[in-house]
C-alpha positions as CSV (number, residue, x, y, z in Angstrom):
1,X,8.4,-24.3,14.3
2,X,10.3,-21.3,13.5
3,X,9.2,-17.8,15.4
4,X,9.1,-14.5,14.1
5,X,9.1,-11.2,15.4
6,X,7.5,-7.9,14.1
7,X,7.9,-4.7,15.7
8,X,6.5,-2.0,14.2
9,X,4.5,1.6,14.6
10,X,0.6,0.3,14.0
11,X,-0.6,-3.4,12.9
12,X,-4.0,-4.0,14.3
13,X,-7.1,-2.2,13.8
14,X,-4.8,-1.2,11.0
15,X,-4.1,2.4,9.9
16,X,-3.9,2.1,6.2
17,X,-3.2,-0.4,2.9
18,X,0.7,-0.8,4.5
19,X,-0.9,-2.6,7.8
20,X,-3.5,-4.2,5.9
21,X,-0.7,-5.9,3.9
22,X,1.4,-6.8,6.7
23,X,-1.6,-8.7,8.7
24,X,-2.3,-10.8,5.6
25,X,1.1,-12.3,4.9
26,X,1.2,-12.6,8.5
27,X,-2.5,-14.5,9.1
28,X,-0.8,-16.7,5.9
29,X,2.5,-17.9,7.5
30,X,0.6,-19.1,10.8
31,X,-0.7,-22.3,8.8
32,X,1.7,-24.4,7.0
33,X,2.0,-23.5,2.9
34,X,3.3,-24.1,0.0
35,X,7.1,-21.9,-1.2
36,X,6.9,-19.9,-4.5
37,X,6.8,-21.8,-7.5
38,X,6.9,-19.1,-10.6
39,X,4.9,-22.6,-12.5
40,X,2.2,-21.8,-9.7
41,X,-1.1,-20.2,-11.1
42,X,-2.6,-17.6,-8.9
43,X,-6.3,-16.0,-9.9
44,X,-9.2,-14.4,-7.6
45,X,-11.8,-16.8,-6.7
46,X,-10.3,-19.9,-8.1
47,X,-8.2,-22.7,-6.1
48,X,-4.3,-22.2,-6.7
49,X,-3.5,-24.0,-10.2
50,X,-0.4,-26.0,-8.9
51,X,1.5,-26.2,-5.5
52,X,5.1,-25.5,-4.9
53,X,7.1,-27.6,-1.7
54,X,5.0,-27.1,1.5
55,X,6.9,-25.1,4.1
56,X,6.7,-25.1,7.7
57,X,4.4,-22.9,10.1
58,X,5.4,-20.0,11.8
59,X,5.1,-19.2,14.7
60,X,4.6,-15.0,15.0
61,X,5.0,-12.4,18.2
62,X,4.2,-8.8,17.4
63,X,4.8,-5.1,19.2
64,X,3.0,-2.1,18.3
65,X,2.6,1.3,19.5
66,X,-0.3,2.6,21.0
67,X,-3.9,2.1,19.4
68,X,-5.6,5.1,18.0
69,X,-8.5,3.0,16.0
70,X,-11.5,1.5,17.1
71,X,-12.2,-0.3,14.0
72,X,-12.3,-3.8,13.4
73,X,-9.2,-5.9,13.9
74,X,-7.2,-8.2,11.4
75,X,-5.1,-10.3,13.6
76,X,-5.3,-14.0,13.4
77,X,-5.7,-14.4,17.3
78,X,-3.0,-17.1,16.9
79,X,-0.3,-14.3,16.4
80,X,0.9,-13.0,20.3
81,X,0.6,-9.4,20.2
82,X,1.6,-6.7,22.9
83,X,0.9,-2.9,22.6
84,X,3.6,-0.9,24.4
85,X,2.0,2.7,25.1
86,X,4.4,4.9,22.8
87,X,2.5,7.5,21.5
88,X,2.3,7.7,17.7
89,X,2.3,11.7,17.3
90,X,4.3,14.2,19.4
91,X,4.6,17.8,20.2
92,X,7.3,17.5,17.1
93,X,5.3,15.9,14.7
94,X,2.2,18.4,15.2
95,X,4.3,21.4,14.9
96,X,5.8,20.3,11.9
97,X,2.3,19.6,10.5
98,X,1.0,23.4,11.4
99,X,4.5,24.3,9.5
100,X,4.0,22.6,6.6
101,X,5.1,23.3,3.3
102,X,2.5,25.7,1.4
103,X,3.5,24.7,-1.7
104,X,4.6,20.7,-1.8
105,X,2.0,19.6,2.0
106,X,4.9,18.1,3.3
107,X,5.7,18.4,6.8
108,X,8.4,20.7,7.8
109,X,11.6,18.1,7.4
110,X,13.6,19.5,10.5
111,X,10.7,19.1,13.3
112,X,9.7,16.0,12.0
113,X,13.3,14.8,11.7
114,X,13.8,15.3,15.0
115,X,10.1,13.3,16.4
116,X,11.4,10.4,13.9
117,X,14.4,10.0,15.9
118,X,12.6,10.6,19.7
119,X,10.1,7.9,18.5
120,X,12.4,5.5,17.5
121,X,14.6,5.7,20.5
122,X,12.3,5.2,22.7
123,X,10.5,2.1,20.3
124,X,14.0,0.8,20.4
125,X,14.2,0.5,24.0
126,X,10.5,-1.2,24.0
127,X,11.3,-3.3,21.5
128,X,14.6,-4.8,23.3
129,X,12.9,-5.2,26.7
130,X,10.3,-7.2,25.0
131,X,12.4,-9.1,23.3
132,X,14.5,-9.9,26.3
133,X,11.6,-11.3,27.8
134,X,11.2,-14.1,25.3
135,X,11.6,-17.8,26.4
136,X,13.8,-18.2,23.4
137,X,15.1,-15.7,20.7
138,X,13.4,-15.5,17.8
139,X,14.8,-16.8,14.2
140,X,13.9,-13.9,12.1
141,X,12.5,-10.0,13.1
142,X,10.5,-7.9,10.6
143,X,10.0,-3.9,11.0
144,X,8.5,-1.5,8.3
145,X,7.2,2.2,8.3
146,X,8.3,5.0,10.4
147,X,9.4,3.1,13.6
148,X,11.8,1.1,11.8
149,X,14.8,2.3,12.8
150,X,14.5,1.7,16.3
151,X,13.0,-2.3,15.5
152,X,16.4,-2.3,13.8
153,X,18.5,-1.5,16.3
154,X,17.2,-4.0,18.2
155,X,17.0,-6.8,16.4
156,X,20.7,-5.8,15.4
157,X,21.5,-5.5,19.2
158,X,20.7,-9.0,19.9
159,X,22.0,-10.3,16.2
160,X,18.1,-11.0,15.1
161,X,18.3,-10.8,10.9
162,X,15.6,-8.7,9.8
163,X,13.3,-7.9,7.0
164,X,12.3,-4.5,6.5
165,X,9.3,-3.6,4.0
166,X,9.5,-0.1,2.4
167,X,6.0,1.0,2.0
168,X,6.6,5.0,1.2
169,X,8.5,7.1,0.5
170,X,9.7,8.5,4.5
171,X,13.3,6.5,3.9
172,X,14.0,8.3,1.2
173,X,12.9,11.8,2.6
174,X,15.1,10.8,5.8
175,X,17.6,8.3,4.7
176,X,19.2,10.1,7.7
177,X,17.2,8.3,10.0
178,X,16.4,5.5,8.3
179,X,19.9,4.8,6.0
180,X,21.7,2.1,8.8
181,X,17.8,-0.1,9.3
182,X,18.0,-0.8,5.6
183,X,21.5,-1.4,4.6
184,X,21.8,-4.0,7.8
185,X,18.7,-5.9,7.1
186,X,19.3,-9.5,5.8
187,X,16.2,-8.7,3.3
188,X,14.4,-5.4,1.7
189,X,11.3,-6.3,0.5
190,X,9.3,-3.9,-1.7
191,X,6.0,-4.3,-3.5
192,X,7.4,-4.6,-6.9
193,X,10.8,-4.1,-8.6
194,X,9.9,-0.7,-10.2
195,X,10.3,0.5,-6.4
196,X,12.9,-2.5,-6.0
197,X,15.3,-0.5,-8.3
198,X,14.7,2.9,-6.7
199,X,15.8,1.0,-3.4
200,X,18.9,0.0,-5.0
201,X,19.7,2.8,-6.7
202,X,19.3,5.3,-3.1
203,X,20.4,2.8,-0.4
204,X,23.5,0.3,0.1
205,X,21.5,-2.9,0.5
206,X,22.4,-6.7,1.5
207,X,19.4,-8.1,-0.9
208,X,16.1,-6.4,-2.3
209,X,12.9,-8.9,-2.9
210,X,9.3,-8.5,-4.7
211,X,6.9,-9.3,-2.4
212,X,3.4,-8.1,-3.9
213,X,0.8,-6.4,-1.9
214,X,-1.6,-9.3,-0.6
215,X,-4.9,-8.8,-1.0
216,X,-7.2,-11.6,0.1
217,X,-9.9,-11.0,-2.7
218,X,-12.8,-13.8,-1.1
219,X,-12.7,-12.7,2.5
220,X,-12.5,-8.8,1.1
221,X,-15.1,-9.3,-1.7
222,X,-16.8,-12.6,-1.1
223,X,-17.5,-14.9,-4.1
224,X,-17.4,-13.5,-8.1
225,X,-21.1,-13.7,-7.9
226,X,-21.3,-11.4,-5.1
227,X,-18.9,-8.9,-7.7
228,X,-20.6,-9.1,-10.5
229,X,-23.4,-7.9,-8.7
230,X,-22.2,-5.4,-7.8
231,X,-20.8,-4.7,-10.8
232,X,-24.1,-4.7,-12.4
233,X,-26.3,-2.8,-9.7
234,X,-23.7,-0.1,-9.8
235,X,-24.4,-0.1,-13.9
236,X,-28.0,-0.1,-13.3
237,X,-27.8,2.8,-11.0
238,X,-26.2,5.0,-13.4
239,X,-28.4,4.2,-16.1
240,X,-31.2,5.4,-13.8
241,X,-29.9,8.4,-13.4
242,X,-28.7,9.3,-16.4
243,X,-24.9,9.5,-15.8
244,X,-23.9,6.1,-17.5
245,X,-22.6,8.5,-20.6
246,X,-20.6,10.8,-17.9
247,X,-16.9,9.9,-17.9
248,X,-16.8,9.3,-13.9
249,X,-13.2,8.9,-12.8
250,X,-12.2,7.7,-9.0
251,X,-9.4,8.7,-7.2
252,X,-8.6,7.4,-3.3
253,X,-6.6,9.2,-1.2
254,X,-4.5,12.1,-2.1
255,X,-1.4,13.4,-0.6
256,X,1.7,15.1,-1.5
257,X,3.0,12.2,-2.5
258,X,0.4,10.9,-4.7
259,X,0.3,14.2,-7.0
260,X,-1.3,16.3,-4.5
261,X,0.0,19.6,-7.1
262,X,-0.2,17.8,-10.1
263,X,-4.1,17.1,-9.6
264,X,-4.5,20.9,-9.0
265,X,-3.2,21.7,-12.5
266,X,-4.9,18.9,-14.0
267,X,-9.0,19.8,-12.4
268,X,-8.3,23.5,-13.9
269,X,-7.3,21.8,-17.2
270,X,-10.1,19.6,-17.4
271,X,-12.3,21.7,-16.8
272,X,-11.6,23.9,-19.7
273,X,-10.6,21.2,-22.4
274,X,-13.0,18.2,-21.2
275,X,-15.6,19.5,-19.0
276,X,-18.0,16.5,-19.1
277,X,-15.1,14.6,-17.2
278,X,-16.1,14.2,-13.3
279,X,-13.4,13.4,-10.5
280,X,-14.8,11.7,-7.6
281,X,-12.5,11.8,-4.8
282,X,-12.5,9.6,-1.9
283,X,-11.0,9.9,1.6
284,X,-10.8,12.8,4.3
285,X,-8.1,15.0,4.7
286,X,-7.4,18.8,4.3
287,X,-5.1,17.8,1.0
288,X,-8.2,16.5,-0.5
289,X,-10.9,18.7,0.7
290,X,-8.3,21.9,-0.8
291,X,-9.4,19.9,-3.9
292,X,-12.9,20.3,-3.7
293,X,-12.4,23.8,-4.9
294,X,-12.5,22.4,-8.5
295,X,-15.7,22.6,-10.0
296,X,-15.1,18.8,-12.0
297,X,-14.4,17.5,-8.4
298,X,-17.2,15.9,-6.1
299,X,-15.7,15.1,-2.4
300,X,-17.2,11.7,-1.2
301,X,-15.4,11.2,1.8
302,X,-14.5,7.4,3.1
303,X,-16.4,4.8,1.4
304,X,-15.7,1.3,0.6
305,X,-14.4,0.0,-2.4
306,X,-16.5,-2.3,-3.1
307,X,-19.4,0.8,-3.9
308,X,-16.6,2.9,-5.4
309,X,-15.3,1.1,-8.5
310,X,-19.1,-0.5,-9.9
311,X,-20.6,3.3,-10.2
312,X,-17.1,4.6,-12.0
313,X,-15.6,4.2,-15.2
314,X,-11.8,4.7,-14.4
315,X,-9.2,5.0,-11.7
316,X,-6.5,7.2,-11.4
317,X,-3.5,6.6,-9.3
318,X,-0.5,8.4,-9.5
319,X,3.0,8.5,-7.3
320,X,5.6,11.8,-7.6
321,X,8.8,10.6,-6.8
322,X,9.1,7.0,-5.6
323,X,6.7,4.4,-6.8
324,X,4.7,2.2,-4.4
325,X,2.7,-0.2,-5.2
326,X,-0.9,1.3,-4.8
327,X,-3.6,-1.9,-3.8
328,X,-6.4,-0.4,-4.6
329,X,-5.2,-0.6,-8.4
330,X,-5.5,-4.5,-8.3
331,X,-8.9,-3.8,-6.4
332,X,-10.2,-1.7,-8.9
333,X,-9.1,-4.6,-11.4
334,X,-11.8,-6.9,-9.5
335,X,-14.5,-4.8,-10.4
336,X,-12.9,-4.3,-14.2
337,X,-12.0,-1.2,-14.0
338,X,-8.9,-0.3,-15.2
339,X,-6.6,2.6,-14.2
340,X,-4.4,5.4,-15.2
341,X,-1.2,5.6,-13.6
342,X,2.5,7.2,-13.9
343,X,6.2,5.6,-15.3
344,X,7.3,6.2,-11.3
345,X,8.6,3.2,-9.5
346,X,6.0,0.1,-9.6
347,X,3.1,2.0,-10.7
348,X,3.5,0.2,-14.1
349,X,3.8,-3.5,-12.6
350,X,0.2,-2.6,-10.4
351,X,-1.5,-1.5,-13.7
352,X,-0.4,-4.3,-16.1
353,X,-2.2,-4.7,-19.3
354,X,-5.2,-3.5,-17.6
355,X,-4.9,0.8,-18.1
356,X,-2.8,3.9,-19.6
357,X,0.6,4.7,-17.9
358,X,1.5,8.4,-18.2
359,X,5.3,8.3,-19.1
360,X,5.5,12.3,-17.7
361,X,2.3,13.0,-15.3
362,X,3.4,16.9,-15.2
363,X,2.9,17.1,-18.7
364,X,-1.0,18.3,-18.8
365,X,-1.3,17.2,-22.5
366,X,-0.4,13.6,-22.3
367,X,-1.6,12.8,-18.9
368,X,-5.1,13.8,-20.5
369,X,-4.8,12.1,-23.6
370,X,-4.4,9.3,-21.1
371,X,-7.3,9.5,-19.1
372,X,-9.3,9.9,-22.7
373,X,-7.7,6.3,-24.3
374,X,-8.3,4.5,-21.0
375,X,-12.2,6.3,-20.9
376,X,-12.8,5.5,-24.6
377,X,-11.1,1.6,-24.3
378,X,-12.6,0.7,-20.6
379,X,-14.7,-2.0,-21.2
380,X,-11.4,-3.8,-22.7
381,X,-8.7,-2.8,-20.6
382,X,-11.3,-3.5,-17.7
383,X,-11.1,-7.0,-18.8
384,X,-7.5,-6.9,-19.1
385,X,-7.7,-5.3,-15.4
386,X,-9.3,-8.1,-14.3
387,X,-6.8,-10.7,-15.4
388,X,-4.2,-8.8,-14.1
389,X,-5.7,-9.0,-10.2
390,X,-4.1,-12.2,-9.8
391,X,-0.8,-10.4,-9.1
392,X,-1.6,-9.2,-5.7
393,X,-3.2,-12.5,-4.8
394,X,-2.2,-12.9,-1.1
395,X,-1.7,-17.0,-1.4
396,X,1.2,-15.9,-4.4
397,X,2.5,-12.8,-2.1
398,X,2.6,-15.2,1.6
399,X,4.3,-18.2,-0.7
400,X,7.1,-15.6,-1.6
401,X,7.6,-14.2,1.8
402,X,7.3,-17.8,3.3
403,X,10.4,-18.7,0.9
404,X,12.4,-15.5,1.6
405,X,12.2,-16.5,5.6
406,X,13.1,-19.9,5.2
407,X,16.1,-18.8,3.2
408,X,17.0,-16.4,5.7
């Protein structure tokens, strides 16, 4: 049996989509499973049409930093995990929070510079200790997020090839920091090749690879009778109260990064040129509660997808600069909803057939006429949505990292 190593910032409870992701291809490489095969037929709720050559278990150790959730963990309890008590957030970090930019929300680049390299010193030095204490050294190591750099160094120290996954955009804010994890690693992985080709084009790298975001549609979702359901109920619900005939759009999480200023100009638009139109936006932050200033715009704070998507109409998803691959996209496809999304990175691979992409997002007039064609065609590009879903299937994403290992 082969062993792998992950070192990395948070896994499990997980801290967002990125952790999520990385717990599910690593619950699938425990058990023994089939490589990629491109002739292989992945779709929610169905058995895999075909079956590539079966490869070998892995066996998997991970590090993280210290826990800051109390919610539920996703950890097969197969995989050997050790929390070494590095804080995630410093005196640094907070200061360049309270100095943020007031017109991008980005953290002040120089403080936070400065607690991404303290952080990943010290995350270095944990990471080689543990390590060290291994009976026998791993065959592969895997890092992603903002303690990369100092899983790298490690790995590198005791000639470990590594994978890193770029998950946002932080490597290209600090390629500083981050330049030397990325261009040594035997493997880049990115969710898609829209963000694939950014990779390429900003950092001097060995080998970039797709590796879709895995989402595990029965154990999030249950059967397709259980989502249809919903689907229904959530129909029935509007009907009741007379909003079936509003156009209800859903957006989840909003920060800088995922048109924090383009949705400001957007919500004053609307709300001149399509007034019925109603934003519902989901998560808690200060970036989207400045957005509850709009009168189109209802706050609903953190609720789960599964009673978002059946009681809207569309989703909306966009990325500024670099282009990852946003999960909830493919989610929103379970519930056939489709989505509109931007021409940035792999924002175009997540939406498929299945919604509008908005070549220029900053241009008011055709990012509206956008959210109009997916509105007035939603019952058919929700369809197409749906077929779509099977991309992020996490039995297709853990064959493709299985294969990528075993290469290595």
């Amino acid at each position: 049996m082969r062993n792998l190593a992950v070192a990395v910032r948070a896994l499990d409870p997980p801290e967002g989509g990125a952790e999520r992701s990385l717990a599910a291809l690593i619950a699938g490489l425990l058990d023994r499973g089939p490589l990629f095969d491109e002739s292989t037929g992945f779709s929610p709720f169905s058995d895999v049409d075909g079956g590539g050559e079966i490869g070998d278990k892995w066996g998997v150790s991970i590090i993280q930093g210290a826990i800051n959730s109390d919610s539920g963990g996703l950890l097969d309890s197969r995989a050997i995990r050790e929390v070494c008590e590095i804080k995630t957030e410093s005196a640094f970090s907070g200061l360049a929070w309270r100095l943020r930019s007031r017109a991008t929300g980005y953290s002040n680049a120089a403080l936070l510079r400065i607690h991404l390299k303290r952080v990943n010193s010290k995350f270095r030095n944990a990471v080689g200790s543990w390590l060290g204490r291994m009976p026998a050294k791993p065959d592969v190591g895997l890092t992603q997020l903002s303690w990369s750099k100092g899983a790298a160094d490690a790995f590198r120290s005791m000639e470990i090839p590594y994978v890193v996954f770029i998950r946002d955009e932080l490597p290209f804010r600090f390629p500083d920091v981050f330049s030397d994890a990325i261009s040594n690693a035997a493997c880049v992985c990115a969710a898609g090749n829209g963000l694939g080709s950014q990779i390429r084009d900003f950092f001097d790298v060995r080998r970039v690879e797709n590796v879709p975001l895995p989402i595990d549609y029965r154990g999030r979702f249950g059967d397709l009778d259980k989502v249809e359901s919903s689907i229904k109920s959530g129909r029935s619900s509007r009907e009741a109260d007379g909003t079936d005939g509003v156009p209800r759009f859903a957006i989840i999480g909003v920060v800088p990064s995922t048109g924090l200023s383009t949705y400001h100009r957007l919500f004053s638009r609307l709300e001149k040129s399509w007034p019925e139109a109603r934003f519902d936006l989901y998560g808690s932050s200060l970036y989207v509660n400045e957005l509850a200033k709009h009168p189109n715009v209802t706050v609903r704070g953190f609720v789960p997808v599964e009673e978002i998507f059946p009681k809207c109409d569309v989703h909306v998803r966009i990325h500024e600069r670099f282009g990852t691959w946003g999960r909830v996209t493919n989610e929103a496809g379970i519930f056939r909803v489709p989505t509109v999304s931007n021409s940035v990175g792999s924002q175009p691979e997540s939406v498929g057939d299945g919604g509008v992409i908005v070549k220029d997002h900053h241009d008011l007039d055709e990012f509206e006429r956008a959210l109009r064609k997916c509105w007035d065609a939603r019952t058919v590009l929700g369809e197409l949505a749906y077929e779509h879903s099977g991309v992020s299937d996490h039995r297709r994403s853990v064959s493709i990292l299985r294969s990528i290992l075993s290469d290595l």
